[in-house]
C-alpha positions as CSV (number, residue, x, y, z in Angstrom):
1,X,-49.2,11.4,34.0
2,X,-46.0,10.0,34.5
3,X,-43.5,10.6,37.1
4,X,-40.2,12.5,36.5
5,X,-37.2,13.1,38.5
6,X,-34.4,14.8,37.8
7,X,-31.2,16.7,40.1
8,X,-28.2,17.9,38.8
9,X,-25.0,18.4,40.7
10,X,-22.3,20.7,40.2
11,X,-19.1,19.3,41.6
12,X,-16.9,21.7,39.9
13,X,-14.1,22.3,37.6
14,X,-16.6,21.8,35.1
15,X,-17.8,18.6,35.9
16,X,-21.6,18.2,36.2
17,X,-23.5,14.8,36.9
18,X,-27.0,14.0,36.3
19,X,-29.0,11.7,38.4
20,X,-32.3,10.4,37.1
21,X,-35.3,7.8,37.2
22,X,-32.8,6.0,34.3
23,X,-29.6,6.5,35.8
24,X,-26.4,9.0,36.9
25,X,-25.1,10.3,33.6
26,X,-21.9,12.4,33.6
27,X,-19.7,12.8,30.2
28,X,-17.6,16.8,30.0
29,X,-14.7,15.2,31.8
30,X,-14.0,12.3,30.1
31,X,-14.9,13.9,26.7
32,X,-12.1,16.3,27.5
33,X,-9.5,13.5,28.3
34,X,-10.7,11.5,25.0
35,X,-10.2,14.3,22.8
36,X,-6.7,15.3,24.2
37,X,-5.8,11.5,23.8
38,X,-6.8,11.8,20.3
39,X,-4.8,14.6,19.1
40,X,-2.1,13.6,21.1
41,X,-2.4,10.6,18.8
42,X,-2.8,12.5,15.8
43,X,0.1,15.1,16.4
44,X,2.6,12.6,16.9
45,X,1.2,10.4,13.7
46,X,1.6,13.8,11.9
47,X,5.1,14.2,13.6
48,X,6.5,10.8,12.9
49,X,5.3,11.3,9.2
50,X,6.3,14.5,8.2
51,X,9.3,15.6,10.4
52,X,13.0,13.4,10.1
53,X,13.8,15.1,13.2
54,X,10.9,14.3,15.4
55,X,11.4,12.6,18.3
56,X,8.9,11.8,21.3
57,X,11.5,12.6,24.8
58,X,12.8,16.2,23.2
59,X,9.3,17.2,21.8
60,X,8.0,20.1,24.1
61,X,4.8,20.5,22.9
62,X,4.3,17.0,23.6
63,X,5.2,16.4,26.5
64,X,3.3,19.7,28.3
65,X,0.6,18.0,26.4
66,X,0.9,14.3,28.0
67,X,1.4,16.7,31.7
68,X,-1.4,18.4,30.9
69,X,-3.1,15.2,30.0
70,X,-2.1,13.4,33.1
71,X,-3.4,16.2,35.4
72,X,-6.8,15.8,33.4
73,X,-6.6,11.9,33.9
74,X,-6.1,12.4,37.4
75,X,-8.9,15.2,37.8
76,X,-11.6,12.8,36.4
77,X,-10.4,10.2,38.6
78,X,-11.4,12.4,41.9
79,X,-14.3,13.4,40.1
80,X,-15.5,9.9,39.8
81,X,-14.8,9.0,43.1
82,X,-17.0,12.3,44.4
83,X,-19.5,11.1,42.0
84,X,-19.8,7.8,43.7
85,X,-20.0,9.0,47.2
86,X,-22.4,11.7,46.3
87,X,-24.4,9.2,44.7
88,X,-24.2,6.5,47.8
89,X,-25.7,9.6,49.5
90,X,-28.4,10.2,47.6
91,X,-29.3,6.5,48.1
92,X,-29.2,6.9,51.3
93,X,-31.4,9.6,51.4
94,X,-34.2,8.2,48.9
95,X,-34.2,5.0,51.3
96,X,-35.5,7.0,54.7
């Protein structure tokens, strides 16, 4: 029988890490940012293409879109950088 091991951490506003025999996997937060990215992308493609009067500075649904963006950015960020402490302490840990 093999051995398993397994702990998940919460570390809140929805952002959940894994740590395993394989590895530390965490993904929600990022998947968020690269989704917003994308239709950010795809709304301003749309815009450019289909609107004469379009323009990037005046759009306001645009730009609370890059705000809200860049307060996601900036959540992952501190997320990350929890995630690497907490891990560093669970290191610790496993080596006394």
């Amino acid at each position: 029988m093999g051995f398993r091991y397994r702990k998940s951490i919460n570390l809140g506003g929805g952002f959940r890490i894994n740590i395993s025999k394989s590895g530390v996997g965490y993904s929600w937060a990022k998947a968020q940012v690269t989704r917003m990215e994308r239709r950010i992308r795809e709304y301003t493609t749309w815009q450019k293409q289909n609107n004469l009067f379009f323009d990037e500075q005046t759009d306001e649904m645009l730009q609370k879109a890059v705000a809200k963006l860049k307060i996601k950015k900036e959540n992952v960020q501190e997320a990350e950088r929890r995630l690497q402490r907490k891990a560093e302490k669970h290191q610790r840990e496993m080596r006394k």
